[in-house]
N, C-alpha and C positions, 0 to 999 in steps of 0.2 A: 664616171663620165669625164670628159673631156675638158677643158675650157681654160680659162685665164682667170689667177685668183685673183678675187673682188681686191683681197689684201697687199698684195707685193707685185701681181701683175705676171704672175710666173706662168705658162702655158704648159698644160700637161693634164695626167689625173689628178682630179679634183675631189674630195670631199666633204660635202656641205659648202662647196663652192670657194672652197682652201685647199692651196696646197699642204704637203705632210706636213712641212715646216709650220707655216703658221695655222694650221691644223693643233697642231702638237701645244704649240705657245697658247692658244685661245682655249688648249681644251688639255688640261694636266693629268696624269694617273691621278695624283694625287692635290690633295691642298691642304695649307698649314701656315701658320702664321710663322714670321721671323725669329718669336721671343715667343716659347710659353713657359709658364709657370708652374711651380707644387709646392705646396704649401710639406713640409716636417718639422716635428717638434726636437726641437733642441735638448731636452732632457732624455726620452724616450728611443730616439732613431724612429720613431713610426713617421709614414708620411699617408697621406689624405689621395686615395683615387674618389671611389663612390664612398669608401666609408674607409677608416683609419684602417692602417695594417702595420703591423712587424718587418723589417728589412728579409728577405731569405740570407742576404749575405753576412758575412761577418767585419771582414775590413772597411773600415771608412772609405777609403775611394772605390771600393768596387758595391758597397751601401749606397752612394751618392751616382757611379752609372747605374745602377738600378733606380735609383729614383727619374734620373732622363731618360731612363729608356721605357719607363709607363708612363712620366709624362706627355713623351710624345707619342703613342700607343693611345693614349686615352683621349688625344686634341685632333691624330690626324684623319681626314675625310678620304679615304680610298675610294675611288667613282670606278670600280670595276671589281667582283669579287675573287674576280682569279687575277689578279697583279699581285706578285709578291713583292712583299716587302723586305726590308733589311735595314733594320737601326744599327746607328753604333755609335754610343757614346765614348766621346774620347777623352783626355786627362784632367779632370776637375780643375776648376780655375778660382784662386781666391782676388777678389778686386782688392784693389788700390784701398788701406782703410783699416784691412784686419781685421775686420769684423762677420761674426759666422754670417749672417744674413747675406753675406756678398758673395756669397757661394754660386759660381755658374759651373754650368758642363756644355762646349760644343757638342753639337751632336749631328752626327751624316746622314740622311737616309737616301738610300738606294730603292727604286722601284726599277722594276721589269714587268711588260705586259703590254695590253694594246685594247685600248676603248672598243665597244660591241661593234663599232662601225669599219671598223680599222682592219686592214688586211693581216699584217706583219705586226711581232712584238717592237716596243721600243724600251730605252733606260733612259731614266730621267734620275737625276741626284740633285739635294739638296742639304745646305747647311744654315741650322739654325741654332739659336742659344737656348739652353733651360736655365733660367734659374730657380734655384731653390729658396724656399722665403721658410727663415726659422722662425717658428711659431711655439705655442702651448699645445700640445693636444686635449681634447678634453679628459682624458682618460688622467692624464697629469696633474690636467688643473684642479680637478675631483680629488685627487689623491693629495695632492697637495695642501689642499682646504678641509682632509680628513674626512670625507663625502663615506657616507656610506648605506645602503639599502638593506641591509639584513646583519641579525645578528649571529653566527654561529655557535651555539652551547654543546660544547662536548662533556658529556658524562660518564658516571656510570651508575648502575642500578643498585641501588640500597647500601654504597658507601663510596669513600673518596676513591678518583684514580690514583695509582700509588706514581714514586718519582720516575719508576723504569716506564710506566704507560706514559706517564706526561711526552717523556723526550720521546716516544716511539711513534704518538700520536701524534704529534709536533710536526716532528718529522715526517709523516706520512702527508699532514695535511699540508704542507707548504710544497710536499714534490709534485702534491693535486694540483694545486694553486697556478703553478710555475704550466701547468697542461691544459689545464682547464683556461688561460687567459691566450693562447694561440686560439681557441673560438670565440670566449669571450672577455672581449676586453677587460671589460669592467670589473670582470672578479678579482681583482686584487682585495687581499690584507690591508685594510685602512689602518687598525690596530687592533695589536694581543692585548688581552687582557686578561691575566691567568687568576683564577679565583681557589680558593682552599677548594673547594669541589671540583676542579675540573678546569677547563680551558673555556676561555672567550675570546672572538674573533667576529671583528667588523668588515662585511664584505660590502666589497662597491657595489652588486648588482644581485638581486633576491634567485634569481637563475643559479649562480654559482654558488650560495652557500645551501642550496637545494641538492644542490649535484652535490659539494663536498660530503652536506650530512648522507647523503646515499651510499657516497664510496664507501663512506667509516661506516656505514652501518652492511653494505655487504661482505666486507673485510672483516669485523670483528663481531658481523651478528648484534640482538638490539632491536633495538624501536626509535623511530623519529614522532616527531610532533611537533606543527604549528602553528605560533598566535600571530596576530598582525595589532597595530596600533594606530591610529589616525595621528600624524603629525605634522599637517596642514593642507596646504589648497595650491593646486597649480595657478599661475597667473594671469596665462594664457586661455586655456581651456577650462579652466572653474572644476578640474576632477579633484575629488578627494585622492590627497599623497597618503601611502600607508609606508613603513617601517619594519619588517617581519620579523621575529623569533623562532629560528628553527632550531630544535634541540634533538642531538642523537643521545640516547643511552646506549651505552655498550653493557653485556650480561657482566653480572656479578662473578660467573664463573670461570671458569679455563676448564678444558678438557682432562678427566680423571679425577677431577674434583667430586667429593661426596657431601651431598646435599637432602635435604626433607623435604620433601613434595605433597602436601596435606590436599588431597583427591577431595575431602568432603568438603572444600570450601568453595570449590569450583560450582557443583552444584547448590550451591546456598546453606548445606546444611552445617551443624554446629562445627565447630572446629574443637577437637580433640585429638587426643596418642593415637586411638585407635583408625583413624583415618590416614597417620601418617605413614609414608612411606619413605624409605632408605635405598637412594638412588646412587648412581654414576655418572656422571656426564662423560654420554655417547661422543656427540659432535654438537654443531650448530651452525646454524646459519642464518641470513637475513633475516627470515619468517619465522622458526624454532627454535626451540631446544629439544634434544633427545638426549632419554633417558634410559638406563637399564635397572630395575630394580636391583639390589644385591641378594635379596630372600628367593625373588620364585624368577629371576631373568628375564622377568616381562620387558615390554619395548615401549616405550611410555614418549610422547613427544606431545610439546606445548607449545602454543603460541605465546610470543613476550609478553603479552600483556598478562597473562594466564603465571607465569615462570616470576614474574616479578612480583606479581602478588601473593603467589600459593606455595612459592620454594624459599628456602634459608639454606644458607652454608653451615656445613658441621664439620669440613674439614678438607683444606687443600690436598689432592690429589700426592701432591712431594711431600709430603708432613704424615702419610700413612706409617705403617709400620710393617714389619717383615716376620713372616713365620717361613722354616724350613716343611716340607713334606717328609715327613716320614714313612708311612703305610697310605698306600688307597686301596678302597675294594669297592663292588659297586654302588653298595651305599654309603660310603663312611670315606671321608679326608680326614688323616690323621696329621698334623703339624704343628711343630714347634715354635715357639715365641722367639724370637732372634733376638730379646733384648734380655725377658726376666726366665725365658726356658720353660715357660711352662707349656702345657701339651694341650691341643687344642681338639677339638671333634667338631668337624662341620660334614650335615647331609649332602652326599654326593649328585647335586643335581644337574652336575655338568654332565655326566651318561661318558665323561672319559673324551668331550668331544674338543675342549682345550686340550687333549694329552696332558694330564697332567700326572708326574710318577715319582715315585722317589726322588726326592735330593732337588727336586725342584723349589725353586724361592715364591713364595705369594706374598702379595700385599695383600693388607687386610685393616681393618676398618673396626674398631674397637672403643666404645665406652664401658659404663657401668653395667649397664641392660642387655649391650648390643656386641655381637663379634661374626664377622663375617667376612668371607674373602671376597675383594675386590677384582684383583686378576693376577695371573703368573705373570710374571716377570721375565721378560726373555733375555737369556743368556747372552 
């Protein structure tokens, strides 16, 4: 409609009884204060939206445009959902002082677009300051004060880890670590504490030393278990704090390894020779172990809790010994001792289905009682 603005007195189309101009001025795409702020922590680079975060960037000044450019992201009121927007933080600025807390960044924004009432898009531009306020995060301040919610036990099942598993587990768990704290913060390493049995690790948050005993235990197979401890009273809320203990075992074995596997203990009965059996270790994984017997080739698989009670090692897989083949027929493997040369006879219960033939090499699995092949040896 028509008329003369209430405000400037201008004759023409009107808009809520304004012209476009002061139409425009009374009523913004957008609204934003002069000066906003964000809080980052001066040790870490994280800076505070709704909850703490990691910079995406790597360089310092384009770290700190990233922090103006969600601070103003996260302060501005856009009053129409289709006006674009456009930030742009421009050259970080250090105040008069030299001091990191005096860290500002201008910053521009550009709007395009035009209120529900409004015929025509318009642009509207504004400049305002962020500053950046250097703080503690808590994730620092915890770390700092040696803060920790759980304990990590790494093991292994019925003896020590040796020094090659140490630094390989080590290492596994610090490159978790470093993965696991882009979701959650708090899983940091408070401190190692490496014990004759195995490794100890204080994690900030029971979440993450849940998840790391997970990975080590789907990566090397094993068993987890946890205790919890009461170790006081929140202040606020009056809940019982707990402290947890989660422990992985990792298997005794490696794959090729030859082990006893005593079946009669599983169901309660006595434990004796006659029960035991002379295995291989098949494979493994989180939930088993698998086994091949070496007498009848059976396929035998136990749960850990089963494997760490009812199996013993009798000899690592690398530590076997070697006979040549001589003669096979369908019942009879004839082969040679590759250390003392003597000549060995084992039933042909393969059926020929390892091809095995002349001139071929076997491992083989040898005490006082017991001699049996393991497996051929590939060329």
């Amino acid at each position: 409609m028509k008329g003369f603005c209430y405000r400037c007195g201008y004759e023409g189309e009107l808009l809520d009884g304004l012209c476009n101009k002061c139409y425009s001025q009374l009523n913004p795409l957008f609204n934003i204060t002069d000066e906003v702020r964000i809080e980052a922590c001066h040790m870490c680079g994280s800076y505070k939206r709704k909850n703490w975060q990691d910079p995406q960037e790597k360089e310092l000044d384009d770290i700190l445009t990233e922090m103006a450019y969600y601070a103003v992201k996260d302060n501005i009121k856009v009053n129409n959902k289709n006006i674009d927007m456009e930030i742009i933080p421009l050259e970080p600025q250090q105040l008069p002082g030299g001091k990191k807390s005096r860290v500002v960044v201008p910053t521009k924004i550009i709007a395009e677009g035009k209120l529900l009432d409004e015929k025509e898009n318009r642009i509207e531009e504004k400049e305002i300051v962020v500053h950046i306020l250097m703080v503690q995060c808590p994730r620092c301040s915890r770390y700092m004060s040696n803060y920790y919610e759980a304990i990590l036990q790494v093991r292994a099942m019925n003896r020590y880890l040796t020094e090659e598993e140490r630094e390989e587990l080590d290492n596994f768990i610090r490159d978790e670590v470093d993965k696991r704290m882009k979701k959650d913060r708090m899983a940091f390493i408070s401190k190692f504490i490496p014990q004759k049995e195995g490794l100890d690790y204080q994690i900030g948050s029971m979440g993450g030393a849940r998840y790391l005993a997970s990975i080590v235990k789907s990566k090397y197979g094993g068993k987890t278990y946890e205790t919890a401890k009461l170790v006081g009273v929140e202040k606020d809320t009056g809940k019982d704090m707990y402290r947890i203990t989660v422990v992985v075992r990792i298997p005794e074995y490696t794959v090729g390894d030859i082990i006893k596997y005593n079946k009669g203990s599983k169901t309660g009965s006595k434990i004796n020779n006659n029960n035991d059996i002379i295995c291989k270790v098949v494979s493994m994984n989180e939930n088993k172990l698998y086994l091949e017997s070496l007498l009848r080739r059976d396929k035998i698989s136990l749960v850990w809790s089963d494997a760490e009670k009812n199996t013993s090692l009798l000899k690592e897989g690398k530590e076997c010994q070697t006979a040549t083949v001589i003669s096979v027929s369908p019942t009879t493997i004839m082969a040679m001792d590759n250390e003392n040369y003597e000549i060995y006879e084992y039933d042909n219960i393969f059926n020929n289905k390892n091809n095995i033939n002349e001139g071929d090499i076997l491992k083989i699995f040898k005490d006082e009682n017991i001699n049996h092949i393991v497996n051929k040896i590939d060329k």
